[in-house]
N, C-alpha and C positions, 0 to 999 in steps of 0.2 A: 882557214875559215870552214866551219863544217856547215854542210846544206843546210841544217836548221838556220845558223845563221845569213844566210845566202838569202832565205825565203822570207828573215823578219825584215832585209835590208829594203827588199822587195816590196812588201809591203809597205814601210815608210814612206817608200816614193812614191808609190801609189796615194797613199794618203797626200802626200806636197804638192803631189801635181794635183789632185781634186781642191784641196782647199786654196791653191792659186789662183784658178777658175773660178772659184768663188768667190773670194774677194776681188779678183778685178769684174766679174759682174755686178757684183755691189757698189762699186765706186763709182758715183756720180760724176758725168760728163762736166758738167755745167754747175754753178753754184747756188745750191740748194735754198740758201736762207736768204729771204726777201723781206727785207723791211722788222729783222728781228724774230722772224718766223719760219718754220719748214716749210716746202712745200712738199704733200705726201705724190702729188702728179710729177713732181720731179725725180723721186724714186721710184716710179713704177709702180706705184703700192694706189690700188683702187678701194677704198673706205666700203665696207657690206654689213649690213645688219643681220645679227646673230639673235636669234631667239631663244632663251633659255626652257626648256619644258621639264617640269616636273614629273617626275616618272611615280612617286608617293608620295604624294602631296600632304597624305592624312596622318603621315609615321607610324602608321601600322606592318606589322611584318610581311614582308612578300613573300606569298605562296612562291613552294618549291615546283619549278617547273621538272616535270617527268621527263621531258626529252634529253634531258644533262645526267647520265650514265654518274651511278654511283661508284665512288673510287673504294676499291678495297683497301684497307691499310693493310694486311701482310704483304702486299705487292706492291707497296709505292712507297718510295724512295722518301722521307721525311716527313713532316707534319707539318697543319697549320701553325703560326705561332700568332701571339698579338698583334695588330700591325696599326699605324697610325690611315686616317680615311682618306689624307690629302694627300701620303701617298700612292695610299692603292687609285684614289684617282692619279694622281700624277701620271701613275705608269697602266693604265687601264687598255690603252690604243699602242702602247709600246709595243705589242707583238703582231701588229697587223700591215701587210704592205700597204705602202701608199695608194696602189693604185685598186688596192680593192672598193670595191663602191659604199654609198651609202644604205642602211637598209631599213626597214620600219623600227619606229619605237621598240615593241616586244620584244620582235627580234634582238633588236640591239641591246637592250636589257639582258635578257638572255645570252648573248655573245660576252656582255659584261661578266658576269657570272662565272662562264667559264675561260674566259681568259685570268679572272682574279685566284681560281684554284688554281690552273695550271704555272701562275708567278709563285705560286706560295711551293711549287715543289722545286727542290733546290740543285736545276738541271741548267744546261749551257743555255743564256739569253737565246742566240741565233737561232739553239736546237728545238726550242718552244717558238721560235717564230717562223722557222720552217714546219714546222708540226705542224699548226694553224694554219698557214698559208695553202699548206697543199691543198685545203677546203676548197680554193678559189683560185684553182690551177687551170680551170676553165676559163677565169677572166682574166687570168695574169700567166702568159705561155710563158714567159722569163723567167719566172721563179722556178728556182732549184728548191727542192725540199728534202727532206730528211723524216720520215714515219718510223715512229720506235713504238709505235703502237700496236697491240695484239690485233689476230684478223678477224676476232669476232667482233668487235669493239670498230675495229675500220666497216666490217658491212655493215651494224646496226646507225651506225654516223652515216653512210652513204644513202642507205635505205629514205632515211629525215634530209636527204639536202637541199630538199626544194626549203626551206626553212635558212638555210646558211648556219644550223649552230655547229662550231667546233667541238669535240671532242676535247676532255681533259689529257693529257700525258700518262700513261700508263708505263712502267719499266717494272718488268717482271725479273725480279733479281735473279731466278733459277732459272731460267730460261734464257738467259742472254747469250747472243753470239757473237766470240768474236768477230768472224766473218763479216759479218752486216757492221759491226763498226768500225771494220778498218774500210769498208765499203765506201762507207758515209766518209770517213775523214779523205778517200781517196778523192772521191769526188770535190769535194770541196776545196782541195789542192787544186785539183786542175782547172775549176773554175777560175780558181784566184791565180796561176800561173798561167791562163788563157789571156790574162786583160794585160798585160808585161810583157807576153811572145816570150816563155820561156819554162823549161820544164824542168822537173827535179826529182828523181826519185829517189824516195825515204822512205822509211817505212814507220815513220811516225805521223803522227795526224798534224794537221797546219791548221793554224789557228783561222777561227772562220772569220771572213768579212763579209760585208756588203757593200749592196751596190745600188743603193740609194742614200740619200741625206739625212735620213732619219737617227736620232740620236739615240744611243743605247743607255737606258737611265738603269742602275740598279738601285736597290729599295731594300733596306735593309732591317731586319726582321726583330725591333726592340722592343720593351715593352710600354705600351701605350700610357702616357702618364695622364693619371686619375684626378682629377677637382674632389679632394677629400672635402667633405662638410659637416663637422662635427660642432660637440660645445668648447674645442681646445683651438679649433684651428677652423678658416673655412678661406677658399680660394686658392689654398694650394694644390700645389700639381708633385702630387706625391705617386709614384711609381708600384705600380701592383701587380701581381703577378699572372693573375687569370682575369683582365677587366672583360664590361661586358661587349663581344662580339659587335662590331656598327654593321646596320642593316645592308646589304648590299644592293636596295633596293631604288638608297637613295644616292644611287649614280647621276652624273648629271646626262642629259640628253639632248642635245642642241639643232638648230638646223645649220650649223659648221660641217660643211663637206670635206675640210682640207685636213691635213693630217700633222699640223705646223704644232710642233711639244707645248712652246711659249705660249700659243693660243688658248690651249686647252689648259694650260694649268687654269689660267686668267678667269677662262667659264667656269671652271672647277670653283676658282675663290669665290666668284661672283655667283654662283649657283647657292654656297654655302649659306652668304652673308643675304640672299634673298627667299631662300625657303630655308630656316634652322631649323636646328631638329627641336621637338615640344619638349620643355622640361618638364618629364615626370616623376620629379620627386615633390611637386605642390600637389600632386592629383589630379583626379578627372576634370574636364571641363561641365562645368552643369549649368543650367537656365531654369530659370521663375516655370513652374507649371503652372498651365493655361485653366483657369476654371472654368469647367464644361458647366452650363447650366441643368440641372434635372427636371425629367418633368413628371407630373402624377397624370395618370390619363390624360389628355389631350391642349393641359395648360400646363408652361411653364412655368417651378418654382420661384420664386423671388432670390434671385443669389445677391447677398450684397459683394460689390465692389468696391474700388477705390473711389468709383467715380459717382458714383449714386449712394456712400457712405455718410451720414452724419453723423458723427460723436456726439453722446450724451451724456460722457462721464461715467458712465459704470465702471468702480473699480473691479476689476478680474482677478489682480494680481499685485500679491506686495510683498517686495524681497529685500532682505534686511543681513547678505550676507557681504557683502563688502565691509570695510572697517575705515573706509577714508571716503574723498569726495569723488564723484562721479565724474570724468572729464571727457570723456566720448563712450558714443553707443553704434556700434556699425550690423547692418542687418545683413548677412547671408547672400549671396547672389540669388539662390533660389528660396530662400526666404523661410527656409525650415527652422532658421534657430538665428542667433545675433549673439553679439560679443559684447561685453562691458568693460572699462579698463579706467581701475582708479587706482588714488593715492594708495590705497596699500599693498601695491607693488603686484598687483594679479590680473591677469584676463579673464574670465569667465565668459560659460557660454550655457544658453538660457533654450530651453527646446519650447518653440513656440507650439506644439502639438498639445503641450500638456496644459495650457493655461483652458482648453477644451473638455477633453477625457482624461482621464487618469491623472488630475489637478494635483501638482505639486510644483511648491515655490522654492524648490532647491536647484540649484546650478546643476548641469552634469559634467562638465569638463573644469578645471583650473590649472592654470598655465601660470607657476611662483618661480618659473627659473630663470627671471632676467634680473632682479632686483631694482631697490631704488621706487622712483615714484612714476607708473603711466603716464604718458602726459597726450597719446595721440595713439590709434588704431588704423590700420585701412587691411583693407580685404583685396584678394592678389585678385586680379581680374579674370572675374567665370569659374572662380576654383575657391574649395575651401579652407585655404592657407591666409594665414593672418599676420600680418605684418606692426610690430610695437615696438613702441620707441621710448626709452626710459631717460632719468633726468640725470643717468648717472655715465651715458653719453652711447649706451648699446643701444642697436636695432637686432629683435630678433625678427625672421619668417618662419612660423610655425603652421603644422598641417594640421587638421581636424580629419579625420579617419569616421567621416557619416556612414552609417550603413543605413535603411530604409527599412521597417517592418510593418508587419500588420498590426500589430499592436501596438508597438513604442519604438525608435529608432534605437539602434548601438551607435555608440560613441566607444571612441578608442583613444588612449593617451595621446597629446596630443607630441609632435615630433619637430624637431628644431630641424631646419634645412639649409638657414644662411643665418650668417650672423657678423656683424661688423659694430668698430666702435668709432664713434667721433671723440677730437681731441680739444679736448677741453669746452665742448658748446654738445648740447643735445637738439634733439629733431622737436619741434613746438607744434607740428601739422605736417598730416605728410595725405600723400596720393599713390595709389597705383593705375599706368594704364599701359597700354602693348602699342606696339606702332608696327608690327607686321613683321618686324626684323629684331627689334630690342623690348627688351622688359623692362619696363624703367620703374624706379618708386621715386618718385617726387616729395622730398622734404626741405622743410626751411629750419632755419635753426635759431638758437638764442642768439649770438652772434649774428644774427642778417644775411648769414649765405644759405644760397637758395639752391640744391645740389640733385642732379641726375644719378641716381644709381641702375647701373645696369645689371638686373641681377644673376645673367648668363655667366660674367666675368666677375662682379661684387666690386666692380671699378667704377670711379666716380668718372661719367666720363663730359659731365660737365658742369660749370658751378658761375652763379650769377653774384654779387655782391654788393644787397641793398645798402647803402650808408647807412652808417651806426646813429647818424643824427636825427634820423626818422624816425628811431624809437624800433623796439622790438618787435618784431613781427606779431602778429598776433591770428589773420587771417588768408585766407588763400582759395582761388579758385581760377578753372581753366575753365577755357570752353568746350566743349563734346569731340573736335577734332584735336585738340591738342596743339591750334597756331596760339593762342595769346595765353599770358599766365599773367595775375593780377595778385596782387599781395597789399595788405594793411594793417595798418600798426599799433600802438599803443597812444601815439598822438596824433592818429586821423589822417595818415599823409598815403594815399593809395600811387603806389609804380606798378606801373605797367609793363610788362617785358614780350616781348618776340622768341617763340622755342622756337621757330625752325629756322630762323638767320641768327639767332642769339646775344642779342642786344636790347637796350632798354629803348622804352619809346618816348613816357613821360610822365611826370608825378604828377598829383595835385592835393590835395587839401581838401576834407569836410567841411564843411561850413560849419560844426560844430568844434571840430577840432580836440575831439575824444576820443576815445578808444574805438576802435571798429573791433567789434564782439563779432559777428557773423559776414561770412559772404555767398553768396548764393546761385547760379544762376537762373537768371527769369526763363522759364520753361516758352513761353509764347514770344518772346524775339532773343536771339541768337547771338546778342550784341548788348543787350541789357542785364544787368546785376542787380542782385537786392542784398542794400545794405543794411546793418544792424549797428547805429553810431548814435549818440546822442540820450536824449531826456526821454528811453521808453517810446523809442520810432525806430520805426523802421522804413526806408526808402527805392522805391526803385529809378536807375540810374542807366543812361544811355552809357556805354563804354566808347563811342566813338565820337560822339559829340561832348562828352564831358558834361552832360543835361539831365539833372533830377526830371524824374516824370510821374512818381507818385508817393504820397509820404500817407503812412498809415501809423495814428499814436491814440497816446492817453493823455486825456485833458483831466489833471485833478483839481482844476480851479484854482489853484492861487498862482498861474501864470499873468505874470502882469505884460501889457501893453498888447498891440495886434501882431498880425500876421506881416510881414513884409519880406521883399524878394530877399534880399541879402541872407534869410535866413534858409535858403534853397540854392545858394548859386556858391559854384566851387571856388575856391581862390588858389590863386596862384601860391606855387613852391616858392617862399624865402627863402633866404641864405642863409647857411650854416649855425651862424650865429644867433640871427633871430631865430630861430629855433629852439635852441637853446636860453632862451633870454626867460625871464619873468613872466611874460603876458602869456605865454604857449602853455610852462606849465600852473599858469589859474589857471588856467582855460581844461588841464587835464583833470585837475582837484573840482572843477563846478560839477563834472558831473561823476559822480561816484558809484562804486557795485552796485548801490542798493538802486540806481533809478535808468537800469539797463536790458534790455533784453538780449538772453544771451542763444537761444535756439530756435531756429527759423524752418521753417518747412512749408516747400512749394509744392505738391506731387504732381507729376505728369499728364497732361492730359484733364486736369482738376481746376474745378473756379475759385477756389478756396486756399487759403494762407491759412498756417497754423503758428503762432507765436508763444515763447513763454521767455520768462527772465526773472530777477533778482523779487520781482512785487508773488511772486509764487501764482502767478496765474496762469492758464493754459488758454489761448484764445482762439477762438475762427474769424475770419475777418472771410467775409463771401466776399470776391472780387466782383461778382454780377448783380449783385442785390447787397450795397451795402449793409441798408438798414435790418438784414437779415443774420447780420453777425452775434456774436453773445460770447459766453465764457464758457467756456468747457469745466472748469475745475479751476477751484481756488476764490470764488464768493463766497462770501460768511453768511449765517441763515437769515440774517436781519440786514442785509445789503439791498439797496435799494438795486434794483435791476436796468444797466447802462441804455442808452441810448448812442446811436451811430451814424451820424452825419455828414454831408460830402461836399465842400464846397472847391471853386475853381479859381483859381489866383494867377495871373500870367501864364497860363497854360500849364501849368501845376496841377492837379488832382489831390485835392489835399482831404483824409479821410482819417474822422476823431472820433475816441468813445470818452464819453460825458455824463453825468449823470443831471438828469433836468427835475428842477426845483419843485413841478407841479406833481411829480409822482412822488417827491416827496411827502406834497399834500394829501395825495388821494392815499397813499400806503399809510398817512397818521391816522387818517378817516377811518379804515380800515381796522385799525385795530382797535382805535375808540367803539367803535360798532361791537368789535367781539369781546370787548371788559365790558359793553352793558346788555350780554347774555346771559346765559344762564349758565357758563361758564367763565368765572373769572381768570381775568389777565391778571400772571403771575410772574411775569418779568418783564422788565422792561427793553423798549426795542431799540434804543439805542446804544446797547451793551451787551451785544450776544456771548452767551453762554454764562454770565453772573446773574446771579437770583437777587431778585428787588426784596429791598430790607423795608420798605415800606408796607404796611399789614394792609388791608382794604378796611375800612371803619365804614360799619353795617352793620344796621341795628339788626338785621332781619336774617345776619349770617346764621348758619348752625352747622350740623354733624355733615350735612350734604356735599353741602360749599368747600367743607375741608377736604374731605375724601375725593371733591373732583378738581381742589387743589394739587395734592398730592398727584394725583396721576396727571396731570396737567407737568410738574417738575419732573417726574419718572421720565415723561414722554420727551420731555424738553433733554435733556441728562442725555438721554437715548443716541437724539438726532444728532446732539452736539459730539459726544462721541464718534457717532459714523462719520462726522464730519470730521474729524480731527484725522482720523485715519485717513480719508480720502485726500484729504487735499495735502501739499507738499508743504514741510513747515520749514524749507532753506530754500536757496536760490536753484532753479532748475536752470541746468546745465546742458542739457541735451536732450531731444527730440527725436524721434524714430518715430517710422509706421512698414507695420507688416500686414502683408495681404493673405499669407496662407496662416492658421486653413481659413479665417477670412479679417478683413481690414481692422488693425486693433493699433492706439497709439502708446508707442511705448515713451517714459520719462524719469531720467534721471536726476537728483538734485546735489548738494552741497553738502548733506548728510547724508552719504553712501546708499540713500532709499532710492531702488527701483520701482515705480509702478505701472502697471498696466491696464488701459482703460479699454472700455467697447466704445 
């Protein structure tokens, strides 16, 4: 047996008899499990609260601290290579004695740093944690160390040690002495032949031990595998050669004093999963700019806002490039531009600057690379990355590339960053919102499942499934924190579900038992919804009580019978069957496209509702002043002008537009008065835009009458024209309002027309 082998034998036992001692300290006296449970007081093990600190919180890059000695590469022994983050935390504390203390933040930071270069150089575990240690040969007399570090490099590290930072490993290949390293392996022999009572002389080096618990992890140097995200592939973990660098800034930092591996991985995971990293490949984060009021000497100008805005129809804008129908419009986070997304298979995006200065009703961006037909948009939360879902079962996320100028903004193509396909059902409405750890896009599908995408991972990582008996989803809204999600269908049946325990709570039933066209939430209680179901109403609805509490419609007179509760009060979910049966779908066919309202708008902070739907009107309903409501766009020029009423039914709030018989009379009066001027009436008013074939028979007519005939038609020709342009000749589909550069309502309809009004 030659002494090498003498010294490994040596070792061995040294190792059995420490880990004998260890497991019989571990082994529980007494019987640990009580009643089906541990007790941790019966292991010795005292429960302490760990605080996780974030060292970059903002994922900006961390300044390079000057005190950490730049390492020359002619003089050191190997290179960085890629390395995964969970190991370099795994192994971050692996080179530091147990008994060294805890130290500030910064510090620690800093010590991170350079304990992470000095793993990456590819030297003996031991020799880099003797290295290190000797820093703190002042608090730890015990440790033996080993310095292979030059002496200029040791006094300028000595010079900073009120600070505690180590030094990287330096080995200057030209310069090495045997001497010092048969020195070093000499020592470290007789250490480890000190603890056995027994000695050996060789003249080769013995391998090093220690003489603490601590486990030696090593960490092996691959290449970091990549989330490729293209238009061929997206979620994979495809292997790269030079990925990019992870900050080392965002080490975790705990108030864990103890030096236990299992601990520290556990705050490592839990550090990850509570502070990730920002994904920037949607882009910057941006917000609504705040309009500063101006003032001219010592009075402020008039800015309008959202909240002291009232629409009067001026059309601004009318755009005519889409080629199918309009089926959502989503406005910008900060509100510079909006998205449009129809049936013929495109996104567009519309810079709301221009409908101002430099007026042009062309798109600047289009987004044709998903195919198939739009059918839902939503905007990635605070960023301007756009998320669409097509009927042919893809979702893409795509980035808008805004830049800001003094004169006109740049747009850049725009960039696909995720992309996923469903099987066999597509997304009908979808959401995006962040919950501080996940990215979720929230969509529901033709098929009824209602599904969490997480877009870190592009994993569904949860999925709710409304019965198919209730008819197709049709609408969807959460509340501002993100505990309830609410969904409704094609035969009026609203479920209710729980996101953060993930379960259903309970269904119920319109009382009209039609399509629910819109869902909303009521801006002024937290727990109320405004529905869009029915004969051209719209409702709003307690969520917690299951209690209409205020219905806003259109009376066209030929409703027969009154008002009564039953046609305000929810009913109970049937079964299956009845569902399914006869009388549900009459009840689907009574009320058709054409007598619906399909776009709802509440804005924040505002007393005022905005409505439009299938009758092509665009309305205001003043929440404060009923009788102060009217129609924005879509009255004919010979329409008698509504009237707005408010009556109280079981505590109901029930609020109508009407048209009343007596301005009837007074509007006939009216133009009787203006045919016996001196200008004759030359069309008649109950048939706007057709010219009366009827001649005026006057004996006293002549050449006058005729020529102010004539311009009387011109004039008429004229109005009717504007008119024809302004108002929507298909069913409007969606609704928008943008505040910059100030409050304008945008509208889409059923013939790909965009318009935009003041």
């Amino acid at each position: 047996m030659t002494p090498e082998d003498e010294e490994k034998i040596a070792a061995m036992r040294d190792y059995i008899y420490k880990l004998s001692l260890a497991k019989s300290n571990a082994r529980p006296s007494e019987n640990i499990v009580e009643d089906g449970n541990i007790s941790l007081k019966n292991l010795g093990i005292t429960p302490h609260n760990v605080f996780i600190i974030p060292t970059n919180v903002d994922g900006h890059k961390a300044t390079t601290n000057s005190l950490i000695p730049k390492l020359d590469k002619a003089n050191v022994v190997g290179t960085p290579s890629p390395y995964r983050l969970k190991s370099a935390q795994s192994s971050k504390n692996s080179l530091i004695e147990p008994s060294v203390p805890r130290i500030s933040s910064e510090s620690n930071l800093q010590l991170l740093r350079t304990e992470e270069q000095a793993r990456l150089i590819p030297t003996g575990l031991n020799l880099a944690r003797n290295n290190i240690g000797q820093k703190f040969a002042a608090k730890n007399q015990s440790t033996t160390s080993i310095s292979s570090e030059p002496a200029d490099v040791s006094a300028a590290a000595t010079s900073k040690s009120h600070k505690r930072i180590p030094t990287p490993i330096l080995i200057n290949v030209s310069n090495a002495s045997p001497s010092n390293s048969a020195t070093a392996a000499t020592s470290l022999r007789d250490k480890h032949m000190s603890l056995v009572g027994r000695t050996i002389e060789s003249p080769k080096a013995a391998a090093a031990t220690s003489t603490n618990t601590t486990t030696a992890i090593a960490t092996l140097e691959i290449p970091l595998p990549y989330t490729y995200t293209g238009p061929n592939g997206v979620g994979l973990d495809l292997p790269i050669n030079n990925p990019p660098r992870k900050n080392l800034g965002t080490f975790v930092s705990s108030t864990y004093e103890g030096n236990d591996r299992n601990v520290k991985n556990l705050l490592d995971s839990l550090y990850l999963k509570a502070f990730p990293e920002p994904m920037s490949e949607f882009g910057p984060k941006v917000t609504k700019a705040l309009i500063q009021p101006t003032t001219r000497g010592s009075k402020p100008t008039n800015i309008k806002t959202i909240q002291n805005w009232k629409p009067d129809g001026t059309l601004v804008a009318h755009m005519t490039e889409h080629k199918g129908a309009i089926n959502q419009i989503c406005v910008s986070p900060d509100h510079n531009f909006f998205a449009s997304c129809s049936d013929d298979g495109t996104v567009k995006i519309w810079d709301c600057s221009r409908f101002v200065k430099n007026f042009n009703n062309r798109s600047r961006v289009t987004y044709n690379q998903q195919g198939g037909k739009i059918k839902c948009i939503a905007f990635i939360d605070s960023t301007h990355s756009i998320a669409a879902a097509s009927d042919n079962g893809s979702i893409h996320v795509f980035r808008i590339d805004y830049v800001p100028g003094t004169n006109s903004p740049k747009y850049g193509k725009p960039v696909t960053v995720r992309e996923t396909y469903l099987n066999e059902e597509y997304a009908v409405t979808m959401e995006h919102y962040e919950t501080g750890t996940d990215s979720i896009l929230l969509y529901a599908t033709s098929k009824g499942n209602i599904c969490g995408l997480d877009l870190r991972t592009m994993e569904v990582i949860w999925t709710f499934k409304n019965p198919k008996s209730h008819g197709v989803i049709s609408a969807m809204v959460t509340d501002k924190k993100y505990r309830w999600l609410l969904v409704g269908t094609s035969r009026g049946i609203f479920t209710l579900w729980d996101l953060r325990f993930r379960n259903q709570l309970r269904s119920w039933v319109h009382p009209t038992k039609s399509r629910i066209s819109k869902l909303l939430l009521y801006p002024q209680k937290p727990l109320w919804i405004i529905v869009a179901a029915g004969k051209n109403e719209v409702s709003i609805w307690d969520v917690e009580k299951i209690e209409c509490k205020e219905v806003f419609g259109v009376r066209t007179g030929d409703e027969k019978g009154g008002v009564s509760l039953d046609m305000f009060k929810a009913l109970d979910l049937p079964g299956s069957g009845s569902i399914l049966r006869s009388a549900f779908t009459a009840h689907e066919g009574s009320f058709s496209a054409d007598n619906s309202i399909r776009a709802v708008l509440y804005p924040h902070d505002c007393n005022y509702m905005i409505t439009a739907g299938s009758d092509r009107k665009i309305r205001l309903w003043n929440h404060k002043h009923i009788e102060d409501s009217y129609v924005i766009v879509g009255s004919d020029i010979d329409e008698k002008k509504p009237i707005y009423s408010t009556r109280q039914f079981d505590g109901i709030h029930i609020h109508y537009e009407s048209h009343s018989i007596y301005r009837g009379v007074n509007s006939t009066s009216m133009n009787n008065t203006t045919s016996n001027s001196s200008t004759p009436n030359s069309h008649n008013n109950t048939n706007g835009g057709s010219h009366s074939s009827h001649s005026v028979n006057n004996s006293n007519s002549n050449k006058k009458s005729s020529k102010n005939t004539n311009s009387a038609r011109n004039q008429l020709i004229s109005v009717q024209q504007q008119q024809l342009l302004k108002n929507h000749l298909d069913c409007i589909t969606d609704l928008k309002i943008t505040e910059l550069p100030h409050p304008m309502l945008i509208s889409g309809d059923r013939d790909g027309i965009i318009k935009v009004f003041m």
